[in-house]
Backbone as a chain_set.jsonl record, in Angstrom:
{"seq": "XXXXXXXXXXXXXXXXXXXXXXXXXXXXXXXXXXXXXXXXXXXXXXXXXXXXXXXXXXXXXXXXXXXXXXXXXXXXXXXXXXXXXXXXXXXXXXXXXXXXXXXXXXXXXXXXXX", "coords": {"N": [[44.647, 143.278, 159.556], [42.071, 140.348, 159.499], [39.257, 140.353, 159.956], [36.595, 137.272, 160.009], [34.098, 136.803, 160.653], [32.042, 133.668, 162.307], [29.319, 133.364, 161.468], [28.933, 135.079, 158.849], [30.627, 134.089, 157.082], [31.663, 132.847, 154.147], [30.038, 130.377, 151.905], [31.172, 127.255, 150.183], [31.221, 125.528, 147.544], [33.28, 123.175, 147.113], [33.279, 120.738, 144.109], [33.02, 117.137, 143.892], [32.051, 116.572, 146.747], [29.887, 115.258, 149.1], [27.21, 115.564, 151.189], [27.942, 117.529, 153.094], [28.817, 120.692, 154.362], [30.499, 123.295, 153.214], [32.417, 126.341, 154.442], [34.471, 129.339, 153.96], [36.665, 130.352, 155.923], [39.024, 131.965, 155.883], [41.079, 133.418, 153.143], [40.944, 133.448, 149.713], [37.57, 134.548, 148.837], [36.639, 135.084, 151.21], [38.635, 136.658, 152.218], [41.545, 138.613, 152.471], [44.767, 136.707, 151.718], [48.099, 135.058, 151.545], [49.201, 133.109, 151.025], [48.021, 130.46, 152.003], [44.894, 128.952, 152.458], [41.787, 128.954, 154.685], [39.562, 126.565, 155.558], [36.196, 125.599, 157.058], [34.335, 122.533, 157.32], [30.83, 120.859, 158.021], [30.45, 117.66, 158.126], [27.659, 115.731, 157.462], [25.617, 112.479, 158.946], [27.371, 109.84, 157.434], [27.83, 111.606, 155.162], [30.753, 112.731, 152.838], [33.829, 113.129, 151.28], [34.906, 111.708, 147.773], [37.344, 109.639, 146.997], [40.327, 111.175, 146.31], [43.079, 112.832, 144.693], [45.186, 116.233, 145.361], [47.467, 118.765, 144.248], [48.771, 120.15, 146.154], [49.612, 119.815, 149.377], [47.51, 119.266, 152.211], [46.269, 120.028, 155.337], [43.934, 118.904, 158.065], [42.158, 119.506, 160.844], [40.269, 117.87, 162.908], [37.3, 119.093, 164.684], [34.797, 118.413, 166.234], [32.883, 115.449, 166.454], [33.461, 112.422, 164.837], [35.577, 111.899, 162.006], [36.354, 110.008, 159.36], [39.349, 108.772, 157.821], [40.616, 108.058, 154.496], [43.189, 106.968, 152.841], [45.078, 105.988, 149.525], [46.617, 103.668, 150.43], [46.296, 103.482, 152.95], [43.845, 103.329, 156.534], [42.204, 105.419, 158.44], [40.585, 106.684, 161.727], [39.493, 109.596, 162.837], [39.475, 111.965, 165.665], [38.004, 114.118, 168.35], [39.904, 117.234, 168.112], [42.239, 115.876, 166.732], [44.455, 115.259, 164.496], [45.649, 115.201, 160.488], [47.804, 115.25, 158.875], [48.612, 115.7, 154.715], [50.112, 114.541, 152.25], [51.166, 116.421, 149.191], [49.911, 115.225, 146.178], [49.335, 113.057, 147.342], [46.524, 110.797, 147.704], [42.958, 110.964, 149.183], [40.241, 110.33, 150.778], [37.34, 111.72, 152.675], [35.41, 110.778, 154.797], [32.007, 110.583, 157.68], [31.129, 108.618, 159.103], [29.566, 107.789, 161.299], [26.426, 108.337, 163.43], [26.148, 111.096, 163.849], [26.391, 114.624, 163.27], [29.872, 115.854, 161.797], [32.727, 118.196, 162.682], [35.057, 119.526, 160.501], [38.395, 121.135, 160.504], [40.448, 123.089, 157.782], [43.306, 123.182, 156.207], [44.765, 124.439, 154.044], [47.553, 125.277, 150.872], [47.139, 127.972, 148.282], [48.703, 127.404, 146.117], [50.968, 124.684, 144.593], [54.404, 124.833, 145.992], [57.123, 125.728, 144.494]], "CA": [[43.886, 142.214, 160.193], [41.187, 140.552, 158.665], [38.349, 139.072, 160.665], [35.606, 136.396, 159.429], [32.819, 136.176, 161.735], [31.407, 132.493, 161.817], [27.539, 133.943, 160.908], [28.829, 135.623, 157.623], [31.821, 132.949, 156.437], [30.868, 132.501, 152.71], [29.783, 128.964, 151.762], [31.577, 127.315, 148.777], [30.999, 123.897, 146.808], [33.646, 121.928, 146.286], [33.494, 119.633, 143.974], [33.215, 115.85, 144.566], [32.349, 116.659, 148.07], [28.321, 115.169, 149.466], [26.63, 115.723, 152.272], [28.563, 118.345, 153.66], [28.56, 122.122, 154.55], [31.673, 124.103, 153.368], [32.026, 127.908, 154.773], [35.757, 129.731, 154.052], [37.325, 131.409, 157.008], [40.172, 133.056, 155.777], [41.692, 133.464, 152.286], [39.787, 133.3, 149.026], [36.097, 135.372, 149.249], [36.712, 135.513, 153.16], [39.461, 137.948, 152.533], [43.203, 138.362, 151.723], [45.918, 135.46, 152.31], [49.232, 135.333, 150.131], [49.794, 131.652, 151.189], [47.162, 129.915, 152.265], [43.426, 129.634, 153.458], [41.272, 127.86, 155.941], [38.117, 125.869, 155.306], [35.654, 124.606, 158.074], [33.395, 121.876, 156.855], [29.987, 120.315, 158.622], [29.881, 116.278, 157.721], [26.599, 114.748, 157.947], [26.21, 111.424, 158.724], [27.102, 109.456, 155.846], [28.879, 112.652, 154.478], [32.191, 112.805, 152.662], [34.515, 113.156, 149.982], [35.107, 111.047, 146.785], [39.251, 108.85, 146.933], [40.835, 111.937, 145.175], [44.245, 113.757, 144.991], [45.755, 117.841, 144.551], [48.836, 118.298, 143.938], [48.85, 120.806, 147.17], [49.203, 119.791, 150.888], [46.393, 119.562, 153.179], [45.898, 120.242, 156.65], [42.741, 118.727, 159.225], [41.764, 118.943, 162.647], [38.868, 117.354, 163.566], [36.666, 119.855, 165.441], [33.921, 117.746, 167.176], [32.703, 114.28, 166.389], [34.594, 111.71, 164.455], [35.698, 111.493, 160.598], [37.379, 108.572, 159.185], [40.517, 109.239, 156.967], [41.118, 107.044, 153.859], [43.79, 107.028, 151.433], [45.179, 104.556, 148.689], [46.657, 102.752, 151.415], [45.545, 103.551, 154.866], [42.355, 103.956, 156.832], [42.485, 105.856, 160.044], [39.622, 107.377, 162.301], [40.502, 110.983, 163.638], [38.382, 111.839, 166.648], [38.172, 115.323, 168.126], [41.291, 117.619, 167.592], [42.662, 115.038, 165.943], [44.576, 115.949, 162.697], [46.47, 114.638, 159.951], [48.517, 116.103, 157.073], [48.315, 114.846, 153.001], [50.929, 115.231, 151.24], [50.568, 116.938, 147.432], [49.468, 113.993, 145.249], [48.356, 111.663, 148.207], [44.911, 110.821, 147.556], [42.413, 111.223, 150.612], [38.731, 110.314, 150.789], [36.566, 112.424, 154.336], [33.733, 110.303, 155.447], [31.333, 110.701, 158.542], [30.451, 107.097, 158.823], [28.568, 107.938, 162.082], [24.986, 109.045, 163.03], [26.367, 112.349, 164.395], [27.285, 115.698, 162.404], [31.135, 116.1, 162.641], [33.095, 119.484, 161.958], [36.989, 119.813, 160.284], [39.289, 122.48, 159.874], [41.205, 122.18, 156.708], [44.61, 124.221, 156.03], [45.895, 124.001, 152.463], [47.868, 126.589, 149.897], [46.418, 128.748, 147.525], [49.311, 126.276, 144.842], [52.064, 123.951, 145.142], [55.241, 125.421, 145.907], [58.008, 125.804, 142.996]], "C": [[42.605, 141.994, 159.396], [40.438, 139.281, 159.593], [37.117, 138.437, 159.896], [34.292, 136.236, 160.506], [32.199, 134.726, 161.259], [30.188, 132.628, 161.454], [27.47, 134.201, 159.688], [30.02, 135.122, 156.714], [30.709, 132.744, 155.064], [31.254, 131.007, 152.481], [30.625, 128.956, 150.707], [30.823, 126.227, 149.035], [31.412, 123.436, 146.06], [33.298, 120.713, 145.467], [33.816, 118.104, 144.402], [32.507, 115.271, 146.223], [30.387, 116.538, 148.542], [28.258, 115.087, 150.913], [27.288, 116.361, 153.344], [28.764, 119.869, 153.438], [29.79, 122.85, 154.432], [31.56, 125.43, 153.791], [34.076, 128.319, 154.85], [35.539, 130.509, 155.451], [38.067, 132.494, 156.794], [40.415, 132.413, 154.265], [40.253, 133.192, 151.346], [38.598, 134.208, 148.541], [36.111, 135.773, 150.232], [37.698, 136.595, 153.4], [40.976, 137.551, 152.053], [43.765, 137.114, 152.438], [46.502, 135.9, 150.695], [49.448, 133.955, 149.832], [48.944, 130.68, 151.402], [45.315, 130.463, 152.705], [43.088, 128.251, 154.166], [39.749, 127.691, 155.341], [37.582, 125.617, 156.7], [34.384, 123.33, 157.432], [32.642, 120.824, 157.76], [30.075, 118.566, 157.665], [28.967, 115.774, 157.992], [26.307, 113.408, 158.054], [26.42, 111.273, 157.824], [28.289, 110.238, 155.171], [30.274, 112.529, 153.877], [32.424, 113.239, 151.388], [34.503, 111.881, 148.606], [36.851, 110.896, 147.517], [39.548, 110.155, 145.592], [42.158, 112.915, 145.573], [44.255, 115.375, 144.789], [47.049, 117.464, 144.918], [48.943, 119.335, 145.278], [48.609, 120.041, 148.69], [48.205, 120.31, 151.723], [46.48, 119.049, 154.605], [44.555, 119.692, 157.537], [43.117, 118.465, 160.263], [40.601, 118.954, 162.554], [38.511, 118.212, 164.847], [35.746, 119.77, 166.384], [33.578, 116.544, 166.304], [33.984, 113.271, 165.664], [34.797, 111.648, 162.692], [36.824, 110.651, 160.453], [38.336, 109.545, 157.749], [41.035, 108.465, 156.044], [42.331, 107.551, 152.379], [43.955, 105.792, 150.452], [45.687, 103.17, 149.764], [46.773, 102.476, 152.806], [44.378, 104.253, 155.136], [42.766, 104.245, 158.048], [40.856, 106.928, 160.645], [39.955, 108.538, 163.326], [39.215, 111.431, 164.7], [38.021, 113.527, 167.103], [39.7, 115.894, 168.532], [42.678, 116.882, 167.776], [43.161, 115.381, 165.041], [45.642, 115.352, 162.624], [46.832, 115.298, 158.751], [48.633, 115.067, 156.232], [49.344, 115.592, 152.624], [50.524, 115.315, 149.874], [50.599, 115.5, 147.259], [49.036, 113.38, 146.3], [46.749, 111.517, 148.18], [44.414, 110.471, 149.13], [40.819, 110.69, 150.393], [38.172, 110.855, 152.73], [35.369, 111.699, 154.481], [33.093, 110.115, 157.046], [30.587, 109.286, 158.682], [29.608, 106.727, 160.693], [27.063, 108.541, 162.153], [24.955, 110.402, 163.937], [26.954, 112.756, 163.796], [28.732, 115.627, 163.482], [31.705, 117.554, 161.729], [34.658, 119.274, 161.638], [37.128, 120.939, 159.532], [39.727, 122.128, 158.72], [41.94, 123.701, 156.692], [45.423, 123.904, 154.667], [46.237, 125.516, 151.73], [47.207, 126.753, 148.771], [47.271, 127.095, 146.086], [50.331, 125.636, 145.442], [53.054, 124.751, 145.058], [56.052, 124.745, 144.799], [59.081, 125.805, 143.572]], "O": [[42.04, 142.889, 158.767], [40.698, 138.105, 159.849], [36.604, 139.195, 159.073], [33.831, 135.167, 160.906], [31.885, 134.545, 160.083], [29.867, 131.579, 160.897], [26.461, 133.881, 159.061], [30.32, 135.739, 155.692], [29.492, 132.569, 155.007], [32.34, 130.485, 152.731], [30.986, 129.997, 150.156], [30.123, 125.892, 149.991], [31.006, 123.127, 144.94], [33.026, 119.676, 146.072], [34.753, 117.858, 145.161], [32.453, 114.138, 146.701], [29.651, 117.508, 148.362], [29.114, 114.621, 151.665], [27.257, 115.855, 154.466], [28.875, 120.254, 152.274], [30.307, 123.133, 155.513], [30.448, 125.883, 153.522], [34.841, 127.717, 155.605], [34.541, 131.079, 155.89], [37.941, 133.625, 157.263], [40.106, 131.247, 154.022], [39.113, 132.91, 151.715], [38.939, 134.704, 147.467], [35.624, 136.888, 150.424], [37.727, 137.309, 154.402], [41.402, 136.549, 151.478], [43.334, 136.622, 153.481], [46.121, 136.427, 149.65], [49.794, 133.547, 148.724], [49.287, 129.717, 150.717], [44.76, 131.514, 153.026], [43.619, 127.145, 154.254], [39.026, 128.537, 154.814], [38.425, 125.414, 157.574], [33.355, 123.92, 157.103], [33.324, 119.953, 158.301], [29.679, 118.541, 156.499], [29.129, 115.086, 159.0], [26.79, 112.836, 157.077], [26.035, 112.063, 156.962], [29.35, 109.771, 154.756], [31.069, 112.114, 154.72], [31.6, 113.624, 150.558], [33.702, 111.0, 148.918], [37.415, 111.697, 148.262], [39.174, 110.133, 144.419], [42.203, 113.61, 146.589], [43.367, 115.843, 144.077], [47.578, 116.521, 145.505], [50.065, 118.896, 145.528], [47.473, 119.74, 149.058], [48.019, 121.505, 151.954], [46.715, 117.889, 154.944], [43.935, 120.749, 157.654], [43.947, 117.674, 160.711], [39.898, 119.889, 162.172], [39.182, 118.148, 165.877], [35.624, 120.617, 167.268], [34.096, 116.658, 165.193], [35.181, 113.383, 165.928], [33.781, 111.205, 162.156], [37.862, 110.554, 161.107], [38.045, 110.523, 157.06], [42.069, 107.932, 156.448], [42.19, 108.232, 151.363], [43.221, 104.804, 150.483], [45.215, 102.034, 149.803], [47.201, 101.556, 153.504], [43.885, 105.222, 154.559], [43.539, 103.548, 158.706], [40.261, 107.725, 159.919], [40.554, 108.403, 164.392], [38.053, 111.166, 164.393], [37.751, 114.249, 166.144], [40.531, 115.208, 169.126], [43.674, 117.065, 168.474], [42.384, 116.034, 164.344], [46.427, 114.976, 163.494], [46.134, 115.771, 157.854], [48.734, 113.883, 156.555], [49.518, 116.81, 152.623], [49.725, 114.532, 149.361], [51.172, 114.704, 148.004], [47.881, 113.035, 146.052], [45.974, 112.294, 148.738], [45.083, 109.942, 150.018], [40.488, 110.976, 149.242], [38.637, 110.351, 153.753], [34.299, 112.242, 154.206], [33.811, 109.386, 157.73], [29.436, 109.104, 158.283], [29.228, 105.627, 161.093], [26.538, 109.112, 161.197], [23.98, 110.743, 164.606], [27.965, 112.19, 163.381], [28.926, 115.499, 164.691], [31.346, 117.922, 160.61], [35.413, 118.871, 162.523], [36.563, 121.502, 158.593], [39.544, 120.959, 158.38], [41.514, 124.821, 156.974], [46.45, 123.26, 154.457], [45.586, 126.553, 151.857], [46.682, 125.788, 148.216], [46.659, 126.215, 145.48], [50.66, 125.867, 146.605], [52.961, 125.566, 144.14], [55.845, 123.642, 144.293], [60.129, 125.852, 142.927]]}, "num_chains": 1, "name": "protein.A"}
């Protein structure tokens, strides 16, 4: 078993990624995983990602307020536990286009499967 306390979750900094607070949960720095890990990330208003792909599947649930969900060709607004899966290559952009911090889970693999 491997626990994370939310007080001592180690920050990262993704790339691409403004006005927002990453902290791992599990896998990574936070501790073992074979398959995956878990992100939580704070959006401030404003906050988001850059329109960008991995070749790995990703996981969100929206944790409290609202983040909007854009890809190459759909926009959708996820509210709270709310969530939507990306498939590898689908490009995604995360923006907080309110004037309230919002929080998401994120669930993706360490690589693409073979």
């Amino acid at each position: 078993m491997n626990i994370t306390r939310y007080g001592s979750a180690p920050r990262y900094h993704p790339p691409k990624h403004e006005g927002m607070s990453c902290l791992r949960l599990q896998g990574h720095e936070a501790g073992p995983s074979s398959d995956l890990w878990l992100g939580l990330s704070h959006l401030l208003p404003g906050g988001g990602t850059t329109l960008d792909a991995s070749g790995v599947e990703k996981m969100y649930v929206v944790l409290d307020g609202e983040v909007t969900i854009r890809t190459g060709e759909d926009e959708c607004v996820l509210q709270r536990f709310d969530s939507v899966r990306l498939a590898p290559g689908e490009q995604r952009q995360l923006i907080n286009n309110t004037n309230q911090p919002a929080s998401i889970l994120l669930a993706m693999p360490y690589t693409a499967p073979t």
